[in-house]
PLY file of the C-alpha trace (Angstrom):
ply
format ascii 1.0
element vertex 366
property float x
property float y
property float z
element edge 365
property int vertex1
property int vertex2
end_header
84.69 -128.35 -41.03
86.72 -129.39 -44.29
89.77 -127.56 -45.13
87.96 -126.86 -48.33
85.26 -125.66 -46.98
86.04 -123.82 -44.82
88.26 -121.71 -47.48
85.24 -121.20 -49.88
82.61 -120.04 -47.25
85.25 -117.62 -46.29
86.23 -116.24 -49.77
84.27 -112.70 -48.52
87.57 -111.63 -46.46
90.24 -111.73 -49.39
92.04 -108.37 -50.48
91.70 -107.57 -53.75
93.76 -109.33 -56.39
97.02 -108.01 -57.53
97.61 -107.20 -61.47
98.92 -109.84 -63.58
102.68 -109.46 -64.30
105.27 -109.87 -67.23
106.71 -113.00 -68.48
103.37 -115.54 -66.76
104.55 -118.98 -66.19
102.54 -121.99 -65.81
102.67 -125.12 -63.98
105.39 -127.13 -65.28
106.96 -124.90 -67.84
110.64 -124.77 -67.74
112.35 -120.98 -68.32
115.86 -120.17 -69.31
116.10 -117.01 -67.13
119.83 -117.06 -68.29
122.53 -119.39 -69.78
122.70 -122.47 -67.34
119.72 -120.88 -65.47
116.26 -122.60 -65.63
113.17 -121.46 -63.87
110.81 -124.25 -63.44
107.17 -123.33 -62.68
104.72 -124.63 -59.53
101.45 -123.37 -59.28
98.85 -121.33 -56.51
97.06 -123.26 -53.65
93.76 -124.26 -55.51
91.64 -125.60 -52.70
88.14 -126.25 -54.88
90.44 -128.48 -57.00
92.10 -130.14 -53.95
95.96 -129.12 -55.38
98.60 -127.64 -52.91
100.55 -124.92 -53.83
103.99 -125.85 -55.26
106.69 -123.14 -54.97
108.79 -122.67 -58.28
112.08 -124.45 -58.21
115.37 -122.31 -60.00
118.47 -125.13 -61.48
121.50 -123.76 -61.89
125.01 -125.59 -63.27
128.07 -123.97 -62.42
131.23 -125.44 -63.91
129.78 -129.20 -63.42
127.98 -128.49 -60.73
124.42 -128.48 -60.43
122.95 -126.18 -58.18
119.00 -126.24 -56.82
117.41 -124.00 -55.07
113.77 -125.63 -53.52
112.92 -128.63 -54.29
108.98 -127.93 -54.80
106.59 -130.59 -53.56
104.10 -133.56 -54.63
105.53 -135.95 -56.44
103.88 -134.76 -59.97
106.38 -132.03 -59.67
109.96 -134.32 -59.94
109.12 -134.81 -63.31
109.75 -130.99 -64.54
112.88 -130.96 -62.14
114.54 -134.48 -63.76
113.29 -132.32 -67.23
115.03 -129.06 -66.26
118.15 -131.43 -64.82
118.76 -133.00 -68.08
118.52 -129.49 -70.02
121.86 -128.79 -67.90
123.55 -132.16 -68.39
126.54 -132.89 -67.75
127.72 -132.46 -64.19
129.07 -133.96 -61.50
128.23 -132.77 -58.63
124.70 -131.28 -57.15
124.22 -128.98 -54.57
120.44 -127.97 -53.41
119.82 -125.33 -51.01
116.27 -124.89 -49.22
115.36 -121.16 -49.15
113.26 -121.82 -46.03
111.62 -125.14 -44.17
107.99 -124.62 -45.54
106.60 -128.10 -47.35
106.10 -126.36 -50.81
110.20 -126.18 -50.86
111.35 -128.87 -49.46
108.78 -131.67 -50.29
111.30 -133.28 -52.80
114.70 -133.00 -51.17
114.91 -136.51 -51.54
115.06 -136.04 -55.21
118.92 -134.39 -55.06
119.97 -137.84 -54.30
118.50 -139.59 -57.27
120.49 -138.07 -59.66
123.67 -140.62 -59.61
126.56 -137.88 -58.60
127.44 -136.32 -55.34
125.18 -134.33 -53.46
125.20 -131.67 -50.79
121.97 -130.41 -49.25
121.76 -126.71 -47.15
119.39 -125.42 -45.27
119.20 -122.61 -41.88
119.39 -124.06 -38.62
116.58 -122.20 -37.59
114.32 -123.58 -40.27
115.35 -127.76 -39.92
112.39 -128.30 -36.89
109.81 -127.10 -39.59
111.11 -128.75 -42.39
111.07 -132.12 -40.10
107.50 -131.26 -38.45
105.37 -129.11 -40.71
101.89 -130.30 -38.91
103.70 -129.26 -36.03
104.50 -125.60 -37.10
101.39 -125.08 -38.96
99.00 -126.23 -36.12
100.52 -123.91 -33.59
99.98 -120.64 -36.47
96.55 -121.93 -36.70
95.85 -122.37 -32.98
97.16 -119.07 -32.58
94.24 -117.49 -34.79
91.48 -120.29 -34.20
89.35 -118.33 -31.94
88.88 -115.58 -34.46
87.47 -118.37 -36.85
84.96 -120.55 -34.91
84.14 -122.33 -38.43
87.84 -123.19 -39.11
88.94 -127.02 -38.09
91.32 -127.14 -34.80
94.48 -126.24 -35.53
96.62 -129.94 -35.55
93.30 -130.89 -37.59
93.60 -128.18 -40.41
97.52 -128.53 -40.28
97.23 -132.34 -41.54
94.71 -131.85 -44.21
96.89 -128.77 -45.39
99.84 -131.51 -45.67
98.20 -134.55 -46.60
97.56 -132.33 -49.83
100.89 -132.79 -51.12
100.66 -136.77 -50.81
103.56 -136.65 -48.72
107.16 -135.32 -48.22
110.57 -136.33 -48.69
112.59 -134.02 -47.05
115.53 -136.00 -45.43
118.74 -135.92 -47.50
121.60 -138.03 -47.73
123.90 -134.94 -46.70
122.98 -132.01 -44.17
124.59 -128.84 -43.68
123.57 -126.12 -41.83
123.97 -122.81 -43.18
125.01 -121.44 -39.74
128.07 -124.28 -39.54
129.64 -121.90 -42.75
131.69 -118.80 -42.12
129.51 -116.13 -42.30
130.28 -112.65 -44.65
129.95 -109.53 -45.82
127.97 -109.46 -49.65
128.00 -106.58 -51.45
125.23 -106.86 -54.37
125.10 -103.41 -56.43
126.07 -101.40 -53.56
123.30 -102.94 -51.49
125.08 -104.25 -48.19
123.67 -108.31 -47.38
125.49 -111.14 -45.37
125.40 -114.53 -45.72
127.20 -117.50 -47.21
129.52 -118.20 -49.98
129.27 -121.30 -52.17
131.10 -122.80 -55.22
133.91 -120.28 -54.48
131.30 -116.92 -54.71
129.48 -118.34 -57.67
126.21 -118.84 -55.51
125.80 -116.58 -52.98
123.46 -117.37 -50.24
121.58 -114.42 -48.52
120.42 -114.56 -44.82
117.37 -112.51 -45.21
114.88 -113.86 -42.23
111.90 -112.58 -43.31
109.39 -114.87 -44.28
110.36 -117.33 -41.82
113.42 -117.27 -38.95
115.38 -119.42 -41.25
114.38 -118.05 -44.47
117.48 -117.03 -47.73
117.79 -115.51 -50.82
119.95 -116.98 -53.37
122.09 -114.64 -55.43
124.03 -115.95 -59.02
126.50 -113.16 -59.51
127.73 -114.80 -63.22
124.03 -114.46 -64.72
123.13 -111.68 -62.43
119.81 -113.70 -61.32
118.08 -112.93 -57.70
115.97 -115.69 -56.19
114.03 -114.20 -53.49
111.75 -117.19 -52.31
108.81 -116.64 -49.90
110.04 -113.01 -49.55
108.01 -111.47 -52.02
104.64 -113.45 -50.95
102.97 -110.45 -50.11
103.18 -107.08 -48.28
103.21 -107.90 -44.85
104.13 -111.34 -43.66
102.00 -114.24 -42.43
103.69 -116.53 -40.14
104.67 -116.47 -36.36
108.16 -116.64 -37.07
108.62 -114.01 -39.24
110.21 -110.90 -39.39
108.48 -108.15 -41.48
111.09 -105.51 -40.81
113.90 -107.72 -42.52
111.29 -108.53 -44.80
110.75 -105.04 -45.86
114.45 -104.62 -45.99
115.24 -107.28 -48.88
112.43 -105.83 -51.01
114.21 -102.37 -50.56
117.87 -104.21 -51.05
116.33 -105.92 -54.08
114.73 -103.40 -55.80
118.65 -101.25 -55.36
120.02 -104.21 -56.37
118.06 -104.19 -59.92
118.39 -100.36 -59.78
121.84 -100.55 -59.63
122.37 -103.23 -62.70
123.51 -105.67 -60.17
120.64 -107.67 -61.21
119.14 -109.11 -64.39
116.86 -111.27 -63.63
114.53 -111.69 -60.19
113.12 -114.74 -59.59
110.69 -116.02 -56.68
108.98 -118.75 -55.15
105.04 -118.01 -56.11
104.50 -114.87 -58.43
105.02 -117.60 -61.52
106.06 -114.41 -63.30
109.75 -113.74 -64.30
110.70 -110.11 -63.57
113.25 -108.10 -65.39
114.37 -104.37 -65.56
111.33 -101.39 -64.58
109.07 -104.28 -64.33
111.16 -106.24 -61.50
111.89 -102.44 -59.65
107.80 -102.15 -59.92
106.91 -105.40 -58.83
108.92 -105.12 -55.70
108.10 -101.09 -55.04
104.07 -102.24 -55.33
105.35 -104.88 -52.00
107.37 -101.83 -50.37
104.42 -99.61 -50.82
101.55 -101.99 -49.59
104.19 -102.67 -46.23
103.84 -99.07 -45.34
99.98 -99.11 -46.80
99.42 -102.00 -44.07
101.47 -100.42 -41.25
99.72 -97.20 -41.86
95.97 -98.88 -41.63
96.06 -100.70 -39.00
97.35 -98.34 -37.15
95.37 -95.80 -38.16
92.13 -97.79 -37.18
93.27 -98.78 -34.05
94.06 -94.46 -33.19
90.03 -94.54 -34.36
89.09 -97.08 -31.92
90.83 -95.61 -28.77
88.61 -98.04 -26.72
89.63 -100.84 -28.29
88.53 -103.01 -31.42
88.03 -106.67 -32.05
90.34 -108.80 -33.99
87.73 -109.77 -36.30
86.65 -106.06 -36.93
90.21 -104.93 -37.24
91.06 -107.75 -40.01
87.47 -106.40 -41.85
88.70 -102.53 -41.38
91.76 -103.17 -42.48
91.17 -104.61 -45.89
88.59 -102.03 -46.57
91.02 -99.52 -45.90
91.41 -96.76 -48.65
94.86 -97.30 -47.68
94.88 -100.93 -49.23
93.25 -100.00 -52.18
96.40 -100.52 -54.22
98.23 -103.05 -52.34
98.97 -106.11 -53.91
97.15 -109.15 -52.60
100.54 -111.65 -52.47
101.10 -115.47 -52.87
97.70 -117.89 -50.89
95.39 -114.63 -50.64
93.05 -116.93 -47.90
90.88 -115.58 -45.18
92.77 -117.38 -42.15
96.33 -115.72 -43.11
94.93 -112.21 -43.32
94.21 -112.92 -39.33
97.51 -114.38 -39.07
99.19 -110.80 -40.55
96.85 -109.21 -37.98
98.06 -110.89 -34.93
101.99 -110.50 -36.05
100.80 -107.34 -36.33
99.30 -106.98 -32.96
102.54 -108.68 -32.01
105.03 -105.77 -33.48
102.95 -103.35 -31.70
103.41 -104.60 -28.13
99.61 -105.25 -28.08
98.41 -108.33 -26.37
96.06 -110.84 -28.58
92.81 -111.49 -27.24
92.08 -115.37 -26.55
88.38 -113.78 -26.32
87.14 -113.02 -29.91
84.75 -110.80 -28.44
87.83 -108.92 -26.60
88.67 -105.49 -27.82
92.46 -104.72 -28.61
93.87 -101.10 -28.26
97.12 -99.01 -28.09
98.09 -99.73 -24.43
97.15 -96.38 -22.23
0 1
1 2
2 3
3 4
4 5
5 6
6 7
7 8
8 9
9 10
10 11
11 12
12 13
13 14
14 15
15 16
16 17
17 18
18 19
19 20
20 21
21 22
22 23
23 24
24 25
25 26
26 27
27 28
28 29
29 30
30 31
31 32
32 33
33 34
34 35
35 36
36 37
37 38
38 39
39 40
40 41
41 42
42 43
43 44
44 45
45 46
46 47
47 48
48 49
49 50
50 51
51 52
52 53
53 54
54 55
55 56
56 57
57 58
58 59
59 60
60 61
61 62
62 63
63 64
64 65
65 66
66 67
67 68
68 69
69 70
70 71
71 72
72 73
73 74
74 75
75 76
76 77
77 78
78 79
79 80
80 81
81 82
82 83
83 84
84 85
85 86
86 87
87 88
88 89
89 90
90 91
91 92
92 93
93 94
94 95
95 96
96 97
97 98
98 99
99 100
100 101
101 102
102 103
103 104
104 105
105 106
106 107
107 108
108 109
109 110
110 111
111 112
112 113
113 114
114 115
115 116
116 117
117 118
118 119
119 120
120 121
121 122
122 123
123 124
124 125
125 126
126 127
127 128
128 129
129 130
130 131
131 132
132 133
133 134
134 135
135 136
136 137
137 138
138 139
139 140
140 141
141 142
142 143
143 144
144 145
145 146
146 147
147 148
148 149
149 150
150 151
151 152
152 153
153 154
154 155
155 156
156 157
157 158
158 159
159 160
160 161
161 162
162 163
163 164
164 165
165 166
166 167
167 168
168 169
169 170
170 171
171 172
172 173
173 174
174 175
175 176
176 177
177 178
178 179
179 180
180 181
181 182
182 183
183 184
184 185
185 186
186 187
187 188
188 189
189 190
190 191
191 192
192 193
193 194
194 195
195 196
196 197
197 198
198 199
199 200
200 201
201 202
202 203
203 204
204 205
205 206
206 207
207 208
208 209
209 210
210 211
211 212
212 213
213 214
214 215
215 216
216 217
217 218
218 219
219 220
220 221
221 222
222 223
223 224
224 225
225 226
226 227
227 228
228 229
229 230
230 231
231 232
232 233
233 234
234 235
235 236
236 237
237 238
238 239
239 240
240 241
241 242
242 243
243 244
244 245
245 246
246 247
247 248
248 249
249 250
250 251
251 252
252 253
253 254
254 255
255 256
256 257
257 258
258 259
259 260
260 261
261 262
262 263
263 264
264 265
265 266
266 267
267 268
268 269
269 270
270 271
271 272
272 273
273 274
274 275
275 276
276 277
277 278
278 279
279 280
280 281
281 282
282 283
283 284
284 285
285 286
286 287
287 288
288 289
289 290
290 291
291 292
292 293
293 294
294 295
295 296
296 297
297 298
298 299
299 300
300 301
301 302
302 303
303 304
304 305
305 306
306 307
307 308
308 309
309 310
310 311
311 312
312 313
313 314
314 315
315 316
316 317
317 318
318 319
319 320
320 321
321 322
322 323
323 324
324 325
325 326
326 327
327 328
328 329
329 330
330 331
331 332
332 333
333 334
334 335
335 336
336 337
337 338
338 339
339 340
340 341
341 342
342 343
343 344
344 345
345 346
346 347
347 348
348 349
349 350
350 351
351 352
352 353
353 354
354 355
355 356
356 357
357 358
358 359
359 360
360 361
361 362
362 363
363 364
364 365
């Protein structure tokens, strides 16, 4: 079955949609979040249209240095980054940092070393074998949930139609470093206690967060008090095999101090195209905290119901019809095949063995 498809016929499973917030960006637009700080906007995974999701991209010039955080992907998208670039002309110097290895971020690395001046490219060791092999990575998430999904393509199948979307990727830069090759150190952010790495002599501050993927950082501008969280804030409970949804929950509580505290001005992501300031930023992130503990507490409530055991299938349809979920928000790619993904990660943080069977019943070991 087509990618597309296969995410139409399966529209029935998605959670319900999450309110619209302040400040909506679209595709393209260019926002001065602060002075020297420019948001530039992707856009949503739109499979009847055939258009990847692109993450949003945040420019930043310190001194004469310009700083980028994600690169986005497809090569429509350069465009608005060379238009955001020139907005904070002159520099010198460019640094770009990849919050995480997934394609939407890193599809136009190659784009930091267009731009005539020095450049300097980071990213987490633990993320550099997905951003060089992201049919790789996403065919063994898929595999892991293809027998829940008998109408989805194999997993190495639906992996390279997912990437062949974005037209191809240019993620190889003319100069690597890995995070982890930095001295690593103790970040205080508005009394909220991170670690991680400091750049441009603690004008960028780089935040080891690890929840979305292994590899996956925050970016922190302590001048313009401006938050980038990434792929952290993509939804209540995260999707992928290497994630970590207990750090995950951890920088949404940080963050939401952070902004709290007045440590933060601004909070910027990778896919709510919204820009979040003051109560609004505190609300946006405490509707994530909540739906975490909303998720935690149906699932595991259903599976206390089912004593004998429940299949996967039943416990992803349970589980968004939970009361529980009611208010939860429904996050970045709201798609049938990533609500079994959260399911087995959940299965996973539970100590409960997933079923190769889908007509297997899982339950609380007894």
């Amino acid at each position: 079955m087509h990618i597309r498809h296969f995410f139409v016929c399966a529209a029935a499973l998605l959670l319900p949609v999450a309110a619209a917030h302040s400040d909506p960006i679209s595709y393209g637009d260019i926002i001065e979040v602060a002075p020297n700080v420019e948001l530039v906007g992707g856009r949503p995974l739109d499979i009847q249209k055939g258009e990847i999701d692109v993450a949003n991209a945040l420019l930043y010039k310190s001194g004469s240095t310009l700083v980028v955080i994600d690169s986005g992907g497809t090569a429509g998208f350069i465009q608005y980054l060379n238009a955001a670039a020139k907005r904070l002309m002159p520099f010198d110097r460019a640094v770009l940092i990849n919050t995480h290895g997934h394609a939407d971020h890193v599809g136009n690395n190659t784009w930091i070393d267009t731009l005539g001046v020095p450049a300097e490219h980071f990213i987490s060791a633990h993320d550099l074998t997905l951003m060089r092999d992201q049919v790789g990575y996403f065919s063994d998430a898929f595999d892991e949930v293809g027998p829940y999904l008998p109408d989805a393509p194999p997993g190495r199948v639906f992996a390279q139609q997912l990437i062949d979307l974005f037209g191809g990727l240019d993620t190889e830069t003319r100069s690597l470093t890995l995070l982890e090759s930095l001295p690593l150190a103790p970040i205080d952010i508005g009394g909220t206690s991170w670690d991680g790495w400091s750049l441009l002599d603690g004008n960028v501050l780089v935040l080891r967060t690890s929840g979305h993927t292994a590899g996956h950082v925050a970016v922190y501008l302590p001048g313009p008090k401006v938050l980038h969280l990434a792929d952290e804030t993509t939804g209540y409970y995260q999707t992928f095999r290497d994630a970590d949804p207990a750090a995950n929950l951890l920088t949404l509580q940080r963050a939401a101090h952070a902004v709290r505290n007045g440590a933060v001005d601004a909070l910027t992501d990778g896919h709510s195209f919204s820009l979040h300031r003051g109560d609004e930023a505190v609300a946006y992130l405490t509707s994530m905290i909540n739906g975490a503990i909303a998720y935690d507490t149906a699932v595991t409530r259903v599976l206390n119901e089912h004593a004998d055991g429940i299949t996967v299938a039943d416990l992803v349809s349970a589980v968004a019809g939970a009361p529980e979920m009611a208010n939860a928000p429904s996050g970045a790619n709201n798609i049938p095949i990533f609500k079994y993904m959260q399911i087995v990660n959940k299965l996973r943080e539970l100590g409960i063995t997933r079923p190769t069977d889908p007509s297997a019943l899982v339950a609380f070991p007894r």
